[in-house]
Each structure stands twice: as structure tokens, then as C-alpha cells.
N, C-alpha and C positions, 0 to 999 in steps of 0.2 A: 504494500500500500504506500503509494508514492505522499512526502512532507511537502506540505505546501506551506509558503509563509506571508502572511498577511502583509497586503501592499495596499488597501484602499478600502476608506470608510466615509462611505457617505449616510448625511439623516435630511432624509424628506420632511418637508412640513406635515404631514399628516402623521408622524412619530415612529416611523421605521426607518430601522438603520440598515444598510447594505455593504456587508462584508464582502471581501471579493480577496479571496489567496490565491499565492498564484507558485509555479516552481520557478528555482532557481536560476534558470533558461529562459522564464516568461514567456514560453510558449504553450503552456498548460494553464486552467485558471478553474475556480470553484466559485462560486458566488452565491451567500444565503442573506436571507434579508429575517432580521425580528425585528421585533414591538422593541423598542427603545425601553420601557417598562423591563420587558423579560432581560434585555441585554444587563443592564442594573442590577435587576434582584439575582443573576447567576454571580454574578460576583465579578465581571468585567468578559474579558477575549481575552485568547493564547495566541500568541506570537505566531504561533503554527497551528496546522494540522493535519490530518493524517486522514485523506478519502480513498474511495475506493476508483482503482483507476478506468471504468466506465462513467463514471459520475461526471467527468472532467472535460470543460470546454477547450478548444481553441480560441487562442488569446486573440482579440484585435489584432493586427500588425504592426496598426497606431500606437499598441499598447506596449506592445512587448519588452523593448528595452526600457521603458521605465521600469514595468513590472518587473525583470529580471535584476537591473540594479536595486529596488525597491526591495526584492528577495533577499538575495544575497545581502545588503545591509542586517534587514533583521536577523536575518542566519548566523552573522558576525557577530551582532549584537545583544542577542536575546537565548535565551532558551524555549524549545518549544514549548512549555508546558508555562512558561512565564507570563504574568496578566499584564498587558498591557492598556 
């Protein structure tokens, strides 16, 4: 099961937030959205995580080397299981 590591969070005015991790190449990506409520009361987001590798989009092109350096930072920087 491929590490993905969080590269973008967005919160819509209607109170959901849009996690989107991506791998270290930025050419793979995961994207879940919750209740801004729920994201709070778990106790925050992990620097990473760990999907199963059907689940998993192709990145924009637009995207990719952001998200790949974006990776690789928190990969350097964080632990996966770390709340950020």
C-alpha cells in the first residue's frame, strides 16, 4: 500500500475541508473531503497516509511538481503518523 503525503488543504465556505495527498513523484494523488466539525473533533490530519493502490488518481500535470516537491518536503519533515 503505497505513502502518500499531504500536499493540499482546502475549506469551502459551506464547512468542508479537502485533503488531497499525493506520492513523492506527484504523479499519484488521493483526495477526501470532511465536515470541518469531524476534521477537529478527530484530533487534526497525519502528515501521510497509506491507501490502497486502486483508490488512487492521476495527478493534474498542472499539478505534479508542486505536489511532488510539496511531498517530498513533508516526507523530510514530518512523520507519517504526525498531526499536523
Amino acid at each position: 500500500m503505497p505513502t502518500l503525503w499531504l500536499v493540499d488543504r482546502e475549506f469551502d465556505s459551506k464547512g468542508l475541508v479537502r485533503l488531497t495527498y499525493a506520492t513523492t513523484d506527484g504523479d499519484r494523488t488521493y483526495t477526501k473531503e470532511l465536515a470541518e466539525q469531524r476534521l477537529y473533533a478527530s484530533g487534526g490530519v497525519t502528515a501521510a497516509t497509506e491507501v490502497e493502490a486502486d483508490a488512487l488518481e492521476a495527478a493534474d500535470p498542472a499539478d505534479e511538481e508542486r505536489f511532488a516537491a510539496e511531498a517530498r518536503r513533508m516526507a523530510a519533515d514530518h512523520d507519517p503518523d504526525e498531526t499536523i
